[in-house]
KEVOKOL-217542 format. One line per field, with one value per atom (N, C-alpha, C, CB): residue number from 1; residue in one letter; x, y, z; atom name. Coordinates in steps of 0.02 Angstrom, whole numbers. Atoms other than C-alpha are relative to their C-alpha. Glycine has a CB too. Layout:
BEGIN
pos <- c(NUM_...)
code <- c(A_...)
xx <- c(X_...)
yy <- c(Y_...)
zz <- c(Z_...)
site <- c(CA_...)
REM end
This chain:
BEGIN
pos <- c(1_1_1_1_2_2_2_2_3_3_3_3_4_4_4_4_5_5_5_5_6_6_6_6_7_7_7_7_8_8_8_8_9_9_9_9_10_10_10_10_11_11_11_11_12_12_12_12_13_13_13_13_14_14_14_14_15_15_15_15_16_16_16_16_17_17_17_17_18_18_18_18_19_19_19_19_20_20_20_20_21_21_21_21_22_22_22_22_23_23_23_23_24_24_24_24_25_25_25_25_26_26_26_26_27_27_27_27_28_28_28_28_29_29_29_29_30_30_30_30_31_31_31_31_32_32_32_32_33_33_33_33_34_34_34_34_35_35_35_35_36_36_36_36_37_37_37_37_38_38_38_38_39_39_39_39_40_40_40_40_41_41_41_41_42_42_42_42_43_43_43_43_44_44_44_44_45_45_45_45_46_46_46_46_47_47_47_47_48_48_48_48_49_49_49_49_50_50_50_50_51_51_51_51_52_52_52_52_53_53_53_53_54_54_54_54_55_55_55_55_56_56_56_56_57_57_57_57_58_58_58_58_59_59_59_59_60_60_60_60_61_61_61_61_62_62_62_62_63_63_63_63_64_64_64_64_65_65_65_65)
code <- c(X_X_X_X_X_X_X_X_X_X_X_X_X_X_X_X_X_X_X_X_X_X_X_X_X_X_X_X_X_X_X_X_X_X_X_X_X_X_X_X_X_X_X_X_X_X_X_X_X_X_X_X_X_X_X_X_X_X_X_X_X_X_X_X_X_X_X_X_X_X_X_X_X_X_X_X_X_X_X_X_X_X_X_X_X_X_X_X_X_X_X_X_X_X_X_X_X_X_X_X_X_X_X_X_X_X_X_X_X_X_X_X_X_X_X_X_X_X_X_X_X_X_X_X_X_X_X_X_X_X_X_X_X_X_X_X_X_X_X_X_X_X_X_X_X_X_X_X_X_X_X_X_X_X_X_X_X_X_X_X_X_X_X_X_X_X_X_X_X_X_X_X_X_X_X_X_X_X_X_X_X_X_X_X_X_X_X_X_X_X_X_X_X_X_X_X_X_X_X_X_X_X_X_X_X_X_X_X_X_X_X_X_X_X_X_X_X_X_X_X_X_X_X_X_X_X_X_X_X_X_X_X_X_X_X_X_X_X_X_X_X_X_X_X_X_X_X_X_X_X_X_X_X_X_X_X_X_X_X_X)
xx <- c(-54_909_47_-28_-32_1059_55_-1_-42_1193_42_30_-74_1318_-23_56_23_1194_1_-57_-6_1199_-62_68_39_1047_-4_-38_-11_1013_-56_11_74_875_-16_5_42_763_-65_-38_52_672_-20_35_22_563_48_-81_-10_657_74_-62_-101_856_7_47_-36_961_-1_81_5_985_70_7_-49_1106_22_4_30_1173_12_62_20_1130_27_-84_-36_1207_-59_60_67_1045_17_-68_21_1034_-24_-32_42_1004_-45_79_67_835_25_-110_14_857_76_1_-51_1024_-3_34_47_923_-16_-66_34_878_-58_9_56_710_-45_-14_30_671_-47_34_44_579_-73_31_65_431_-8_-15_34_408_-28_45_34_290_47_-65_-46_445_23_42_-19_483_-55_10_49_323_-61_-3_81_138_-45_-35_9_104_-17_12_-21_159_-35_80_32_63_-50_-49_97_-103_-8_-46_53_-239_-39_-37_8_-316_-76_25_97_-519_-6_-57_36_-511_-8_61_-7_-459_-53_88_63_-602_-57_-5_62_-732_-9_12_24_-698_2_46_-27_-654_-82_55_32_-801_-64_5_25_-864_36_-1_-18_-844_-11_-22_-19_-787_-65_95_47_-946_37_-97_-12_-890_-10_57_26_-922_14_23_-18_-828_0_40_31_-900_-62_-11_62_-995_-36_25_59_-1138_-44_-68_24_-1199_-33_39_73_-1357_7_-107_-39_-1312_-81_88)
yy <- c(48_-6592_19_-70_6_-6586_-22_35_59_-6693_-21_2_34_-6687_-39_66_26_-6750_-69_16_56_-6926_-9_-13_-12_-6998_-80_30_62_-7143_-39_-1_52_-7274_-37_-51_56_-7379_-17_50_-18_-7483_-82_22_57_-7639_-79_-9_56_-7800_-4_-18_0_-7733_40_15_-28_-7695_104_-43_-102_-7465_-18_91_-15_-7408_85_-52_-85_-7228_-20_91_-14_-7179_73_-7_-67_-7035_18_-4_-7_-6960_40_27_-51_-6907_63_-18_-81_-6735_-5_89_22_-6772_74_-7_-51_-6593_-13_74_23_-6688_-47_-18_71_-6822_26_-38_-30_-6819_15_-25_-7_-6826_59_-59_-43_-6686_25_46_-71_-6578_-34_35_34_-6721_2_-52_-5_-6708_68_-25_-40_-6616_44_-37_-41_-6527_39_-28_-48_-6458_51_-38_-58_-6376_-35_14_27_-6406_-17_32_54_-6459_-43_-15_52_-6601_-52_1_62_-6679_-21_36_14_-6791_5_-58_0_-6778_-52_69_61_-6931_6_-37_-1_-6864_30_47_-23_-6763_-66_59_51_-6914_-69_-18_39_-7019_21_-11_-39_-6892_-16_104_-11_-6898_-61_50_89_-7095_-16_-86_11_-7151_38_-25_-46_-7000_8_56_-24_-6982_58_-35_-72_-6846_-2_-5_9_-6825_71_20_-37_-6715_-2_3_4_-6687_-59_54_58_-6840_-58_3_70_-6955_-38_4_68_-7120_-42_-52_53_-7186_-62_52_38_-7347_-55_-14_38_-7438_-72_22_70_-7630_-22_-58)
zz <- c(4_5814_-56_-9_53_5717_-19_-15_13_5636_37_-46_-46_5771_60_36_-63_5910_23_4_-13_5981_51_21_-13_6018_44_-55_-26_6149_-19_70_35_6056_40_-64_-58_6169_-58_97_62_6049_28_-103_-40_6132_-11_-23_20_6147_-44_-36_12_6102_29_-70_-48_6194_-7_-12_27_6192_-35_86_18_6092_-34_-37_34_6020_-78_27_70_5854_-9_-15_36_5740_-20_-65_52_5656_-45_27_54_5482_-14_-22_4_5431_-84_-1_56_5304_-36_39_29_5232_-73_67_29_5141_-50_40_38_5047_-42_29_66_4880_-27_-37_2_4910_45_9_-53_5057_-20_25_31_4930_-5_-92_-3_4949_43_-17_-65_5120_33_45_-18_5201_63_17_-19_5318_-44_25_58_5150_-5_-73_31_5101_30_-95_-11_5176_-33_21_61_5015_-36_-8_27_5009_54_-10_-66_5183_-58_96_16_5147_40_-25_-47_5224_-31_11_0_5253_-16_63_16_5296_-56_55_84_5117_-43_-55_45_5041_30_-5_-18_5126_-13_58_-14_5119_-100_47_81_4908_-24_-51_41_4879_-13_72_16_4783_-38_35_36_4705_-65_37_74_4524_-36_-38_46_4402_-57_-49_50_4276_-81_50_47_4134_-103_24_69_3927_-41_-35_20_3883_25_-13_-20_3985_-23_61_29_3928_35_-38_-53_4017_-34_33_14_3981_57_-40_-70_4080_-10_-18_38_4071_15_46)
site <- c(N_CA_C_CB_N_CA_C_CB_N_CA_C_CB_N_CA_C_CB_N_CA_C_CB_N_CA_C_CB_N_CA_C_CB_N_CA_C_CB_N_CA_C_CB_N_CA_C_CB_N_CA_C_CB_N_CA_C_CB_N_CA_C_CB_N_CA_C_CB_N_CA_C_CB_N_CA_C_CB_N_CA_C_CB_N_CA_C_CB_N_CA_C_CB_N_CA_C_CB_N_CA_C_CB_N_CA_C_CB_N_CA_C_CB_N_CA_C_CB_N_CA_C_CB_N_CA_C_CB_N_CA_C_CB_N_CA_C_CB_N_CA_C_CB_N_CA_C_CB_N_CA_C_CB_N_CA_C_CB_N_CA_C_CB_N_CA_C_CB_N_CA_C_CB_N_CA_C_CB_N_CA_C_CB_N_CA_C_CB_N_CA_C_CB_N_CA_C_CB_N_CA_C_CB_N_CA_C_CB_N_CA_C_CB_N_CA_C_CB_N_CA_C_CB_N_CA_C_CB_N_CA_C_CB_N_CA_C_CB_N_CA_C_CB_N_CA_C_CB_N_CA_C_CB_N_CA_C_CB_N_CA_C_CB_N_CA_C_CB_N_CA_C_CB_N_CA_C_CB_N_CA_C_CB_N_CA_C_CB_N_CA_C_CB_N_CA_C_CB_N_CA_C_CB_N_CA_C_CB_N_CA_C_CB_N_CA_C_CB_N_CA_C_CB)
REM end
């Protein structure tokens, strides 16, 4: 897609209409999205597989209540 295209929207419950679409690579933010760099995706099962595992290291304080 690109900036000059006209796009026809069908979106449940309004009427269609056309739309201009943005070119994202123009935004001040592009360089966070994962179209920028692969990077920048999450992944959802790493970040499930590690939620609730803790970091143990030399400056940690364990106390038994």
């Amino acid at each position: 897609m690109n900036k000059d295209m006209e796009v026809l929207e069908l979106v449940c419950g309004v009427r269609s209409f056309l739309s201009y679409k943005f070119d994202i690579t123009k935004h001040k933010n592009y360089k966070l999205l994962e179209d920028y760099d692969e990077r920048n995706g999450f992944d959802i099962e790493k970040y499930i597989t590690r939620k609730g595992k803790t970091k143990i290291n030399g400056n940690t304080v364990i106390t038994r209540l």
